[in-house]
PDB file of N, CA, C and O in Angstrom:
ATOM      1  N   UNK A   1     113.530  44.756 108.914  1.00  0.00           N
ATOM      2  CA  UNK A   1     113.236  45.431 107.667  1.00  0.00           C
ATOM      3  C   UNK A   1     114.498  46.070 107.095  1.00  0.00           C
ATOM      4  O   UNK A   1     114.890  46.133 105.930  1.00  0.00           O
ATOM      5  N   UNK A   2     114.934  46.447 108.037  1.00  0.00           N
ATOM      6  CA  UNK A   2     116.577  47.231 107.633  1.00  0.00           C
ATOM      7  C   UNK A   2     117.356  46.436 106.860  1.00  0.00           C
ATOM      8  O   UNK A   2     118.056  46.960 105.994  1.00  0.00           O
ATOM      9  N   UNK A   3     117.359  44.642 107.107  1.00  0.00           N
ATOM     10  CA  UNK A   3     118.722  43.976 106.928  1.00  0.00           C
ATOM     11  C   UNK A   3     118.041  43.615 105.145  1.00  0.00           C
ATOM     12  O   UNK A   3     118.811  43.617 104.185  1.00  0.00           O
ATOM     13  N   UNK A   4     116.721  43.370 105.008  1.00  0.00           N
ATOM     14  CA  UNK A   4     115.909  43.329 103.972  1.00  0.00           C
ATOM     15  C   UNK A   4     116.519  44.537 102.947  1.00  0.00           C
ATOM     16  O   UNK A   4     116.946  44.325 101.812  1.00  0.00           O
ATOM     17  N   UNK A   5     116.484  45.277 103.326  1.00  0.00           N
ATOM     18  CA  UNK A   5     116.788  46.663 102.513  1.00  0.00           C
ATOM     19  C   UNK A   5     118.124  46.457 101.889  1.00  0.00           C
ATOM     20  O   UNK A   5     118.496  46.229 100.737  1.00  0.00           O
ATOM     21  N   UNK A   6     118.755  46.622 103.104  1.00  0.00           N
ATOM     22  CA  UNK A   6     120.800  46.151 102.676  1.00  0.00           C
ATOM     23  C   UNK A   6     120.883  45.372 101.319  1.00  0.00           C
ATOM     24  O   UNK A   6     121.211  45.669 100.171  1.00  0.00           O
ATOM     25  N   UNK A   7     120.447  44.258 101.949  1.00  0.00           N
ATOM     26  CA  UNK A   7     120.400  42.942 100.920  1.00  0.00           C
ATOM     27  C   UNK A   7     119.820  43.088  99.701  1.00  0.00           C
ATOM     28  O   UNK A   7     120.326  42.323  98.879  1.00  0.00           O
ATOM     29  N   UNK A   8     118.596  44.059  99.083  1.00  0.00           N
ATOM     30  CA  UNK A   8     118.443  44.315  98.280  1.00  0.00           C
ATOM     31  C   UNK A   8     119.157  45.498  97.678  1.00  0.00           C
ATOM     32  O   UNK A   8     119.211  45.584  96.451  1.00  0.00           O
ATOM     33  N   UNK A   9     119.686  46.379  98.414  1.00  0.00           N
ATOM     34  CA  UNK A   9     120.660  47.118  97.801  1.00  0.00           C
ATOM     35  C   UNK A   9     122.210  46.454  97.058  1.00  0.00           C
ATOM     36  O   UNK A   9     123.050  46.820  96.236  1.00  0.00           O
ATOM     37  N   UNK A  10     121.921  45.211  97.988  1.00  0.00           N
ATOM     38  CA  UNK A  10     123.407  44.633  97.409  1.00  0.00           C
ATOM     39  C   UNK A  10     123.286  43.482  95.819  1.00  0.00           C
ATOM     40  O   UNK A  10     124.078  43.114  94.952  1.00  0.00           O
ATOM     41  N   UNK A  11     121.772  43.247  96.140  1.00  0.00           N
ATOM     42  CA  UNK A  11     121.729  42.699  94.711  1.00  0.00           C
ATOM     43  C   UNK A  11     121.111  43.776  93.728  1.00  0.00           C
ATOM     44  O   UNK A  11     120.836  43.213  92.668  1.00  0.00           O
ATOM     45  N   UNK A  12     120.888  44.725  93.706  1.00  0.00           N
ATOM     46  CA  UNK A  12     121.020  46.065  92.862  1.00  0.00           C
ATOM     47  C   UNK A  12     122.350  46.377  92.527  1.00  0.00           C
ATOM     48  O   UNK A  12     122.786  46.237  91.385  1.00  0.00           O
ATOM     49  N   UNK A  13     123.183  46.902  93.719  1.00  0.00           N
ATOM     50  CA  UNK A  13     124.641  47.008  92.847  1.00  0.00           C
ATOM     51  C   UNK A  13     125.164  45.743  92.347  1.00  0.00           C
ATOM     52  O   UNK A  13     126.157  45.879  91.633  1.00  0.00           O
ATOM     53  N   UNK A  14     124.746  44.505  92.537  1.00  0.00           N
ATOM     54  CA  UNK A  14     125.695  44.124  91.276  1.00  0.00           C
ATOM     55  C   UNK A  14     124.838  43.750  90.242  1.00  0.00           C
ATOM     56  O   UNK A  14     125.276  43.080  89.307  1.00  0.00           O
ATOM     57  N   UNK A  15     123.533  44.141  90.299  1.00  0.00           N
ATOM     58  CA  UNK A  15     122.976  44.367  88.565  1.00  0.00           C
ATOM     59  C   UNK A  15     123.438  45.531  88.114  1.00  0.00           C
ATOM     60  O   UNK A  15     123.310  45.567  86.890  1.00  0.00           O
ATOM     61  N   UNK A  16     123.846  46.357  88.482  1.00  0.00           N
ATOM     62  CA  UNK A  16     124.205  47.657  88.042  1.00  0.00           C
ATOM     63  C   UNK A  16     125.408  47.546  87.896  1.00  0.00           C
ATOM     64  O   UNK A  16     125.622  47.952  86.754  1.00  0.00           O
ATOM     65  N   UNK A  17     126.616  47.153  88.484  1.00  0.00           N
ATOM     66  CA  UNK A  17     127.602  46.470  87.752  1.00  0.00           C
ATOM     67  C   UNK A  17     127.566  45.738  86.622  1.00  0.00           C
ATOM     68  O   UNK A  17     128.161  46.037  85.586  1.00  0.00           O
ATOM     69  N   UNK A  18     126.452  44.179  86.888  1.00  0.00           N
ATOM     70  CA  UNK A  18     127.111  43.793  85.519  1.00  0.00           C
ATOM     71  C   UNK A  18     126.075  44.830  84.620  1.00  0.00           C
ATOM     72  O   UNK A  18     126.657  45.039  83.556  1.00  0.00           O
ATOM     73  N   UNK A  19     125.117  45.361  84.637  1.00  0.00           N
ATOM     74  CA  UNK A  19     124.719  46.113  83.457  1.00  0.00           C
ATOM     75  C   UNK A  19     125.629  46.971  82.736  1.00  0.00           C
ATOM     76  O   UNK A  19     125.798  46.846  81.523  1.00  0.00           O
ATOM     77  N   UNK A  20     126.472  48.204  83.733  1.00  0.00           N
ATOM     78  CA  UNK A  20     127.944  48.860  83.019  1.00  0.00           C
ATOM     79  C   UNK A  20     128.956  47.883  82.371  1.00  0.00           C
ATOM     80  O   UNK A  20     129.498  48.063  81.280  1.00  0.00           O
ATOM     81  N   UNK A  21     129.146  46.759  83.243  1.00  0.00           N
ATOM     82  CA  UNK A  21     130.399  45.948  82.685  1.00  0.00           C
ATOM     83  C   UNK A  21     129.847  45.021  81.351  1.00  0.00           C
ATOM     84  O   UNK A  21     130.669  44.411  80.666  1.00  0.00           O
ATOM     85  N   UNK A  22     128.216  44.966  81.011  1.00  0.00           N
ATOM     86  CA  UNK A  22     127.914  44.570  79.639  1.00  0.00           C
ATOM     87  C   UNK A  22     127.994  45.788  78.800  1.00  0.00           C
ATOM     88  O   UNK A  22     128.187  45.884  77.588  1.00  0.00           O
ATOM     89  N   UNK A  23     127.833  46.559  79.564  1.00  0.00           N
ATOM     90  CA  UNK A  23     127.779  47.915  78.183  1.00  0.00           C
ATOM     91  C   UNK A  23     129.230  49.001  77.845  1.00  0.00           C
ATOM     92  O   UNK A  23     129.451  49.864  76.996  1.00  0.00           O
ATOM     93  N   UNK A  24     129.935  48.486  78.874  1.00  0.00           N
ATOM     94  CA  UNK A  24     131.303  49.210  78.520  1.00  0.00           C
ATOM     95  C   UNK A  24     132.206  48.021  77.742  1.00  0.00           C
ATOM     96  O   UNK A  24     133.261  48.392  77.227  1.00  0.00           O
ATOM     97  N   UNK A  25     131.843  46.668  77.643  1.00  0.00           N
ATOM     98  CA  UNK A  25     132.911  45.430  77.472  1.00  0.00           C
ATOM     99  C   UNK A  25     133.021  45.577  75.729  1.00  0.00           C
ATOM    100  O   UNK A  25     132.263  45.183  74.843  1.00  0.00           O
ATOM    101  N   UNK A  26     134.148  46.230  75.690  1.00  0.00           N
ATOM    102  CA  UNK A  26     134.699  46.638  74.162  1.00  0.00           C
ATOM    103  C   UNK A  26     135.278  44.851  73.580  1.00  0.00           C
ATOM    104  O   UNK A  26     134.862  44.143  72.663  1.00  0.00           O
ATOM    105  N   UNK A  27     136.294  44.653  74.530  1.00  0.00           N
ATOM    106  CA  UNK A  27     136.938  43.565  74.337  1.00  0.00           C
ATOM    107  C   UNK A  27     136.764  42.005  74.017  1.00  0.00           C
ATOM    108  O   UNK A  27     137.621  41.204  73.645  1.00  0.00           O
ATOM    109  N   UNK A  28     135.445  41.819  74.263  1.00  0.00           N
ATOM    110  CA  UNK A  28     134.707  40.714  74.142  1.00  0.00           C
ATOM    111  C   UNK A  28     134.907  39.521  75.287  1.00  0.00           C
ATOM    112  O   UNK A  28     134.513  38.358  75.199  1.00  0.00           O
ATOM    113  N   UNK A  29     135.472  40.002  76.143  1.00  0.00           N
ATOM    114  CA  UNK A  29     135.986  39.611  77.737  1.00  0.00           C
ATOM    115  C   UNK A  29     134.717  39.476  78.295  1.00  0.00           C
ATOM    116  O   UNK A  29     133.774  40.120  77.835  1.00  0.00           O
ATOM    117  N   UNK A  30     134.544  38.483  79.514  1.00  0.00           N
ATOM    118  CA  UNK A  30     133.575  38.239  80.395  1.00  0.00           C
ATOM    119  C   UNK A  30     133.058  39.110  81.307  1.00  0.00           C
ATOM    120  O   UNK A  30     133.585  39.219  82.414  1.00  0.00           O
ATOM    121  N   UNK A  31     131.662  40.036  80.852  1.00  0.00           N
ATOM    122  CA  UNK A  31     131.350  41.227  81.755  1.00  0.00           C
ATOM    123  C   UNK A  31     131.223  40.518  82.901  1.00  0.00           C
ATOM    124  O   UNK A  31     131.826  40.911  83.900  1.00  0.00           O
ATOM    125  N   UNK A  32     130.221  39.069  82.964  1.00  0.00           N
ATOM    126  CA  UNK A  32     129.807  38.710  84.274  1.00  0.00           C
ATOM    127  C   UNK A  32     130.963  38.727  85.252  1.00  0.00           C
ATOM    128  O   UNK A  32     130.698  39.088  86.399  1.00  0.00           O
ATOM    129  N   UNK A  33     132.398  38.336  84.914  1.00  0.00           N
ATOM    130  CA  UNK A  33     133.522  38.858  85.863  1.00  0.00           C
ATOM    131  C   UNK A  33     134.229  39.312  86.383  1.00  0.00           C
ATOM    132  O   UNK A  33     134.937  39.149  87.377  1.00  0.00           O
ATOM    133  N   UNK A  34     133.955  40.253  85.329  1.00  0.00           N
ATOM    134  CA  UNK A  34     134.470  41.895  85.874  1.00  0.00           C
ATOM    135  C   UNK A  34     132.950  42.551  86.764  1.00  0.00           C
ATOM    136  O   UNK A  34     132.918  43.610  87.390  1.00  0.00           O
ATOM    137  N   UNK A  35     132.234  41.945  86.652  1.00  0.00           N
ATOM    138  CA  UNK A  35     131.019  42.637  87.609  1.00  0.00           C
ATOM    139  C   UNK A  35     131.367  42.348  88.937  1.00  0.00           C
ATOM    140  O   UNK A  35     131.502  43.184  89.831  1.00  0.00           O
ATOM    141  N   UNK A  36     131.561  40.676  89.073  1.00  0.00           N
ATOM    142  CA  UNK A  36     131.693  40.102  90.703  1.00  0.00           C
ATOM    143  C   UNK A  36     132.962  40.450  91.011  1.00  0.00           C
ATOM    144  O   UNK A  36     133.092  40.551  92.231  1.00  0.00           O
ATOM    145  N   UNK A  37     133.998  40.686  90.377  1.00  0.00           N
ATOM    146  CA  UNK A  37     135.443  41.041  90.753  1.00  0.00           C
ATOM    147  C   UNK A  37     134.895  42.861  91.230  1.00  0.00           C
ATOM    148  O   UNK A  37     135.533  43.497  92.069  1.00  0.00           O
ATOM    149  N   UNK A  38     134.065  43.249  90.753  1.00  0.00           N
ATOM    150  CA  UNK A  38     134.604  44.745  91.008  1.00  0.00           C
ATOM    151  C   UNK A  38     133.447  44.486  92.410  1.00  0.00           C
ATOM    152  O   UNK A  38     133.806  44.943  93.496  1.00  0.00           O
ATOM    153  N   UNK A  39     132.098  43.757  92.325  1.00  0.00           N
ATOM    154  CA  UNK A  39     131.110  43.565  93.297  1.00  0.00           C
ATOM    155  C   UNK A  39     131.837  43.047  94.582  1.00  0.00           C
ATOM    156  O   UNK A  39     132.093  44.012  95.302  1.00  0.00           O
ATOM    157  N   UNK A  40     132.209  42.006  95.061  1.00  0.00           N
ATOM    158  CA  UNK A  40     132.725  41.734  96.271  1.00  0.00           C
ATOM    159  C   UNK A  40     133.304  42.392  96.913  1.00  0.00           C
ATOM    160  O   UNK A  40     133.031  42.438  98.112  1.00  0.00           O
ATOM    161  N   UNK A  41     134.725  43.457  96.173  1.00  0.00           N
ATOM    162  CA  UNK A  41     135.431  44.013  97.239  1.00  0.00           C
ATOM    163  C   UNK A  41     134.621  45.366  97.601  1.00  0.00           C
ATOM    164  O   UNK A  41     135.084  46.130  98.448  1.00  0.00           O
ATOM    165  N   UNK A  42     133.473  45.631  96.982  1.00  0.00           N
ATOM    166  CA  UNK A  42     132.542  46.908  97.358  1.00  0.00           C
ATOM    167  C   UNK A  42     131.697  46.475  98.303  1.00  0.00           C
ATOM    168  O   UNK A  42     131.459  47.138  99.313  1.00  0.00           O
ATOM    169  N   UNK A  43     131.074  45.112  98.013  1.00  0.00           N
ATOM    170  CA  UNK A  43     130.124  44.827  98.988  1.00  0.00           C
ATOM    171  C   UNK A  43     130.584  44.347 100.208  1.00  0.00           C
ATOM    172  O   UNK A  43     129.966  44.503 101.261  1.00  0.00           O
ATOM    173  N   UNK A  44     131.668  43.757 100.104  1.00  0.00           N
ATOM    174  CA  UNK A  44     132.162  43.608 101.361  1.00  0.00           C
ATOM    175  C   UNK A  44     132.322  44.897 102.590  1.00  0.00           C
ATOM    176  O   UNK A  44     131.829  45.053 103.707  1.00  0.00           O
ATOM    177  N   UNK A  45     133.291  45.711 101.723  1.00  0.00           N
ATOM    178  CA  UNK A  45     132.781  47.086 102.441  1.00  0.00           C
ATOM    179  C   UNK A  45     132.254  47.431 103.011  1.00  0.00           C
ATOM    180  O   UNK A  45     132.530  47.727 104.174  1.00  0.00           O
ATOM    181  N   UNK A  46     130.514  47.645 102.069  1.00  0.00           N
ATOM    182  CA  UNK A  46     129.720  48.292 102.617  1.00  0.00           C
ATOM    183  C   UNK A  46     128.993  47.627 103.424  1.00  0.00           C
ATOM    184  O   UNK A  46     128.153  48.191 104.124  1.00  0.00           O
ATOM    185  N   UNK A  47     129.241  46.061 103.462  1.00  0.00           N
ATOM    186  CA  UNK A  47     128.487  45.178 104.792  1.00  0.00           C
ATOM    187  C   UNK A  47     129.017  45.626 105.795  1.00  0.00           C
ATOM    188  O   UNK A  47     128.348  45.668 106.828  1.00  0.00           O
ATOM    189  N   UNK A  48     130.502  46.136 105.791  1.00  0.00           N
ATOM    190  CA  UNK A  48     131.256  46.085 106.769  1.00  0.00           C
ATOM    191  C   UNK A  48     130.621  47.558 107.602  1.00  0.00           C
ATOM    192  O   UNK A  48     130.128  47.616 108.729  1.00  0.00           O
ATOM    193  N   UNK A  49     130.797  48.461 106.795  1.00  0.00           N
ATOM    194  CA  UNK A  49     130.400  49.753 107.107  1.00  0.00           C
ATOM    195  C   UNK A  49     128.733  49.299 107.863  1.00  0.00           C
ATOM    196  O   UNK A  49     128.518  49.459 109.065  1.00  0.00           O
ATOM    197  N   UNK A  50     127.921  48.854 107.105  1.00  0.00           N
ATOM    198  CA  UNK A  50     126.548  48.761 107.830  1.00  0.00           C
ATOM    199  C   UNK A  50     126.564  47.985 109.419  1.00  0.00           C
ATOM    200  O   UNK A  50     125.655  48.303 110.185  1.00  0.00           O
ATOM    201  N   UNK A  51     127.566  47.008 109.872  1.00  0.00           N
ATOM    202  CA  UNK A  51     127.992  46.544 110.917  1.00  0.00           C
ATOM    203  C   UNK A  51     128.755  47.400 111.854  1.00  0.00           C
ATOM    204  O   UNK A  51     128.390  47.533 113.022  1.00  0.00           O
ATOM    205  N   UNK A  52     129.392  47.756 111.561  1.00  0.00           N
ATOM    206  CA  UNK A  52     129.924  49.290 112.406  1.00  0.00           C
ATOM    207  C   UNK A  52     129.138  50.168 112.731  1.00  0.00           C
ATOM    208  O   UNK A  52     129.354  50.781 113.776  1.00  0.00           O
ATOM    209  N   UNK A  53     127.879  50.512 111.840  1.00  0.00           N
ATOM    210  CA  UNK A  53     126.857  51.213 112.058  1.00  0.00           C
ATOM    211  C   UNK A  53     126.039  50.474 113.071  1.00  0.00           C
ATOM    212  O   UNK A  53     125.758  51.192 114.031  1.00  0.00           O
ATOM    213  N   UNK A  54     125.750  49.720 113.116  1.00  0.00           N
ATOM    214  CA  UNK A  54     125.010  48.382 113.971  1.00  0.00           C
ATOM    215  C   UNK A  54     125.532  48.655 115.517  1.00  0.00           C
ATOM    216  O   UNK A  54     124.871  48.900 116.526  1.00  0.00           O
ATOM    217  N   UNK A  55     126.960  48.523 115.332  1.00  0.00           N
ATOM    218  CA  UNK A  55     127.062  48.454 116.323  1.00  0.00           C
ATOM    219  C   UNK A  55     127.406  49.551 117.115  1.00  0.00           C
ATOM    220  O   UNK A  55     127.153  49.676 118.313  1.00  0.00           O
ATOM    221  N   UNK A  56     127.964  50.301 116.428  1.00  0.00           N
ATOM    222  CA  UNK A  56     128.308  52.202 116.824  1.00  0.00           C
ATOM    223  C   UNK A  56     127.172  53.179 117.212  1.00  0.00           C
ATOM    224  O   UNK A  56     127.130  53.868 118.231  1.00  0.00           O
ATOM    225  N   UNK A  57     126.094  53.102 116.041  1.00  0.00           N
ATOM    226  CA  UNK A  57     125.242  54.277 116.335  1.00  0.00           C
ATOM    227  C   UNK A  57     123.747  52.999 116.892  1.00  0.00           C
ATOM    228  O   UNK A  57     123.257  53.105 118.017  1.00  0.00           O
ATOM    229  N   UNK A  58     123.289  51.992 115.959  1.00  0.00           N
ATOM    230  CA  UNK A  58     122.293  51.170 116.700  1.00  0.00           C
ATOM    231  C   UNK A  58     122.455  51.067 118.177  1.00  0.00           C
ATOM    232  O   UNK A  58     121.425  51.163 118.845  1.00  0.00           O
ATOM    233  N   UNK A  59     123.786  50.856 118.896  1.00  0.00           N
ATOM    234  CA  UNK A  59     123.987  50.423 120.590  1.00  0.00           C
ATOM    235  C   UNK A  59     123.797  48.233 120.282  1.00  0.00           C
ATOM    236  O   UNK A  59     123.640  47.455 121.223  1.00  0.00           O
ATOM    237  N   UNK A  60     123.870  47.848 118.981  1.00  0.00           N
ATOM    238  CA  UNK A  60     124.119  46.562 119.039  1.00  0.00           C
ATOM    239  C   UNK A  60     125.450  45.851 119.834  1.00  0.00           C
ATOM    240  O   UNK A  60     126.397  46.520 120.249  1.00  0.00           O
ATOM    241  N   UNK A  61     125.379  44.837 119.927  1.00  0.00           N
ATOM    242  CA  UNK A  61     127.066  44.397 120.066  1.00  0.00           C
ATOM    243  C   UNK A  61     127.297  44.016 118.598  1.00  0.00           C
ATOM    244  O   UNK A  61     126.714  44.092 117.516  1.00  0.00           O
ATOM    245  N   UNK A  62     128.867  43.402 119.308  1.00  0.00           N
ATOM    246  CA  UNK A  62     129.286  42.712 117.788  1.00  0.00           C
ATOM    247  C   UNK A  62     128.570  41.218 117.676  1.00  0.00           C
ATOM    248  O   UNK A  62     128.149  40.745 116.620  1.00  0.00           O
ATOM    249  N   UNK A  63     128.525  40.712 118.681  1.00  0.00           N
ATOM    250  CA  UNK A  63     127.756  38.799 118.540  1.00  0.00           C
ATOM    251  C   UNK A  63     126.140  39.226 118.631  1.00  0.00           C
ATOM    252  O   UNK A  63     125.355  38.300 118.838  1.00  0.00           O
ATOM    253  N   UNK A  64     125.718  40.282 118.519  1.00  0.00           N
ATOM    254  CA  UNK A  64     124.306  40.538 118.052  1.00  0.00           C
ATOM    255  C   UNK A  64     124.274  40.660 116.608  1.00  0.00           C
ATOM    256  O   UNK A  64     123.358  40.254 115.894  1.00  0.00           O
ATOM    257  N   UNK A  65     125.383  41.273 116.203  1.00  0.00           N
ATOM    258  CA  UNK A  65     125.102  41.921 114.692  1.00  0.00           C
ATOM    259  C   UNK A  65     125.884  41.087 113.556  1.00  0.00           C
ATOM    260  O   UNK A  65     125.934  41.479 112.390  1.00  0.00           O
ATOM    261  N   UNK A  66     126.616  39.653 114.101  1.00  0.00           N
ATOM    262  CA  UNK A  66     127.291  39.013 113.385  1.00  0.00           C
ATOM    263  C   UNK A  66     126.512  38.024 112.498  1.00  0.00           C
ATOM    264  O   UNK A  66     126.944  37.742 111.380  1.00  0.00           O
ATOM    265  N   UNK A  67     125.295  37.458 113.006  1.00  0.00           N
ATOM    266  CA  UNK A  67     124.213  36.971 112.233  1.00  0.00           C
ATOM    267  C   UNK A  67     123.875  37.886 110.809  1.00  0.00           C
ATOM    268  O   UNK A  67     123.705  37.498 109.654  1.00  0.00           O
ATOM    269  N   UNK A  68     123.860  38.798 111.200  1.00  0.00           N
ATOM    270  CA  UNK A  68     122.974  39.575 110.121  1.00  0.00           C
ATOM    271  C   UNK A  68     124.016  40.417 109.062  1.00  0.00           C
ATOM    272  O   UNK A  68     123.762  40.708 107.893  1.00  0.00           O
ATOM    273  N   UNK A  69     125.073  40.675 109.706  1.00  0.00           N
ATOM    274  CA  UNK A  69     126.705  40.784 108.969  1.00  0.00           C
ATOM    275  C   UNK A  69     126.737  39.590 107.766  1.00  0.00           C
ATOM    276  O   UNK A  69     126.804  39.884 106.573  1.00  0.00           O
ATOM    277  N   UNK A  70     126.680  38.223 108.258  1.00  0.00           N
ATOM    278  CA  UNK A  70     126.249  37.330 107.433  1.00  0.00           C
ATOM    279  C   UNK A  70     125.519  37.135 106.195  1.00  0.00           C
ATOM    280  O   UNK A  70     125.996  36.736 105.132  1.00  0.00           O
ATOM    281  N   UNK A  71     124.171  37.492 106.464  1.00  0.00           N
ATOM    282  CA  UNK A  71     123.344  37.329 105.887  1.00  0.00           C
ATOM    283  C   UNK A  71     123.501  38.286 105.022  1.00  0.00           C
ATOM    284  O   UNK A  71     123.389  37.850 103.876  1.00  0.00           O
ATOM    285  N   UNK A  72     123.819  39.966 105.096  1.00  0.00           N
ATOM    286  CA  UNK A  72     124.026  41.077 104.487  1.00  0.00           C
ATOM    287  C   UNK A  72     125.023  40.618 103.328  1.00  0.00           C
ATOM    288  O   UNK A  72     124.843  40.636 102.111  1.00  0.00           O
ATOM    289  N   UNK A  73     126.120  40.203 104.065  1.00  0.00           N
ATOM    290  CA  UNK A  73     127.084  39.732 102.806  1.00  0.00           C
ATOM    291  C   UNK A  73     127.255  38.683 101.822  1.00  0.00           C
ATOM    292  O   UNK A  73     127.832  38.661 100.735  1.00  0.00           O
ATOM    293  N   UNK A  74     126.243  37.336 102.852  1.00  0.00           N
ATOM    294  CA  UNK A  74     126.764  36.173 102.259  1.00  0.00           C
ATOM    295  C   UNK A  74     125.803  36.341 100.888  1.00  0.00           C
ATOM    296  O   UNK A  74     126.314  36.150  99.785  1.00  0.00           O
ATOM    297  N   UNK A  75     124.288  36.733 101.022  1.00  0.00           N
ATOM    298  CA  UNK A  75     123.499  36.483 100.143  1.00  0.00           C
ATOM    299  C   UNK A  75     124.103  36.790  98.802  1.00  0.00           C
ATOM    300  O   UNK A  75     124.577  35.982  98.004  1.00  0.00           O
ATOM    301  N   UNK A  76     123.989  38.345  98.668  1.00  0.00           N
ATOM    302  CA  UNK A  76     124.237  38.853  97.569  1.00  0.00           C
ATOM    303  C   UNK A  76     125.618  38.160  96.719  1.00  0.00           C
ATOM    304  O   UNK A  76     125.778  37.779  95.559  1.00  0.00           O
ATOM    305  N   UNK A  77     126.495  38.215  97.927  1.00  0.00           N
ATOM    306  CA  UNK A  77     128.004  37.740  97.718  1.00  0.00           C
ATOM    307  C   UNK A  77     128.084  36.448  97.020  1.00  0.00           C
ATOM    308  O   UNK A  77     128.899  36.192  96.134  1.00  0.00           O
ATOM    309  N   UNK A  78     127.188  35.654  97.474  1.00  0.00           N
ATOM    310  CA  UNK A  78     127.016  34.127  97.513  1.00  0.00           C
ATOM    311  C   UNK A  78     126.641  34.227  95.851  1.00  0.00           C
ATOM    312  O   UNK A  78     127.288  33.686  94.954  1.00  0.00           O
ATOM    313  N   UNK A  79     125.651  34.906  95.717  1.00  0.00           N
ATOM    314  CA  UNK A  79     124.446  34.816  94.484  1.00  0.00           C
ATOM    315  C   UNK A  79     125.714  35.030  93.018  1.00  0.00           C
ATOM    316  O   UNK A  79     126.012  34.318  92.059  1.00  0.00           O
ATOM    317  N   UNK A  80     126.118  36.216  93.453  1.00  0.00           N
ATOM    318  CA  UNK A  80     127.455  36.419  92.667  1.00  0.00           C
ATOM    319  C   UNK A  80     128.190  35.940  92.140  1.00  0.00           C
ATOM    320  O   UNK A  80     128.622  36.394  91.080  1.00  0.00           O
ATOM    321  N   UNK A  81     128.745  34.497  92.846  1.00  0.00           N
ATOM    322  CA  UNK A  81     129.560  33.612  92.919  1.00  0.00           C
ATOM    323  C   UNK A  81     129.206  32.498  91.805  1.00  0.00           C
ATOM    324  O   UNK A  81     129.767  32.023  90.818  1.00  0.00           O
ATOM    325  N   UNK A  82     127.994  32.332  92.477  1.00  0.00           N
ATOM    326  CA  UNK A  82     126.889  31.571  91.593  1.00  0.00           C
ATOM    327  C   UNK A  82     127.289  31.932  90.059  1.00  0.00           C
ATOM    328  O   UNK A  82     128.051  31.297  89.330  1.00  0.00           O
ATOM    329  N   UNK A  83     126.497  33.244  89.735  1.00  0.00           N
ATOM    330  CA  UNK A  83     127.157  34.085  88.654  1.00  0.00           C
ATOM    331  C   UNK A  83     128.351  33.828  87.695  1.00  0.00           C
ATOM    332  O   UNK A  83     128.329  33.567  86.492  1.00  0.00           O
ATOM    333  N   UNK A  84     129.621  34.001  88.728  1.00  0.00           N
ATOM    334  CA  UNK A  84     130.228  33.957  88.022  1.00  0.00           C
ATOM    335  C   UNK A  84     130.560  32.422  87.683  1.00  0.00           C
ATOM    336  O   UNK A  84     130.839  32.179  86.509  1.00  0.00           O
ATOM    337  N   UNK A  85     130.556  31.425  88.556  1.00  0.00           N
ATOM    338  CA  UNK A  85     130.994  30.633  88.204  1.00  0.00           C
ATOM    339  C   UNK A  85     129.861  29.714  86.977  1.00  0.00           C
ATOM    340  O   UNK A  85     130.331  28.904  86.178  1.00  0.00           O
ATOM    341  N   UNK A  86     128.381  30.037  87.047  1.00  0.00           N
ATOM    342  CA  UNK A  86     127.988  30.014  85.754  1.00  0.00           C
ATOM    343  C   UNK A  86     128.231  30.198  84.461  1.00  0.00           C
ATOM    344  O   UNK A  86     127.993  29.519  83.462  1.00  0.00           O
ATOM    345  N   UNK A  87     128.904  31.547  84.695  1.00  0.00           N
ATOM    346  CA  UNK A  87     128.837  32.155  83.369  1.00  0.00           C
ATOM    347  C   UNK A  87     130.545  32.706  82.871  1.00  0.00           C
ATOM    348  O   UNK A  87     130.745  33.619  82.070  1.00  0.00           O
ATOM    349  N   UNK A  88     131.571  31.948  83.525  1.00  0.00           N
ATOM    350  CA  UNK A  88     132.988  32.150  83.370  1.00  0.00           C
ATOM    351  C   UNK A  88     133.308  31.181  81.913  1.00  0.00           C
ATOM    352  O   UNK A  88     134.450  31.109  81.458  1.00  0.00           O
TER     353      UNK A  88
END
């Protein structure tokens, strides 16, 4: 249920990215890529941080929690990608 949660937190922040980066884009520049440019190096992060947590305070290992490290990052990350390369 936990890794469920993550993952929807991570496709929340980058609707909430690109929602600011459509509503601040003065320039007429591509919000969708300034969303995933500013989204990846955050989400990466905070996958990272939730894996450290995994394995620091949960008592996981690291080849327990590398599956789901995965999944935490690739989805959202992945979906993003998608994104941008749609809409570049």
């Amino acid at each position: 249920m936990h890794t469920l949660k993550v993952i929807a937190a991570g496709f929340a922040l980058l609707g909430a990215l690109h929602f600011l980066a459509r509503r601040l884009n003065r320039g007429g520049g591509n919000p969708t890529g300034v969303a995933v440019k500013l989204f990846l190096p955050l989400w990466l992060l905070a996958s990272l941080v939730n894996l450290w947590v995994g394995v620091n305070h949960a008592g996981y290992t690291l080849l327990q929690e590398m599956p789901f490290f995965t999944l935490v990052f690739g989805l959202p990350a992945g979906f993003a990608i998608l994104l941008f390369l749609r809409f570049r």
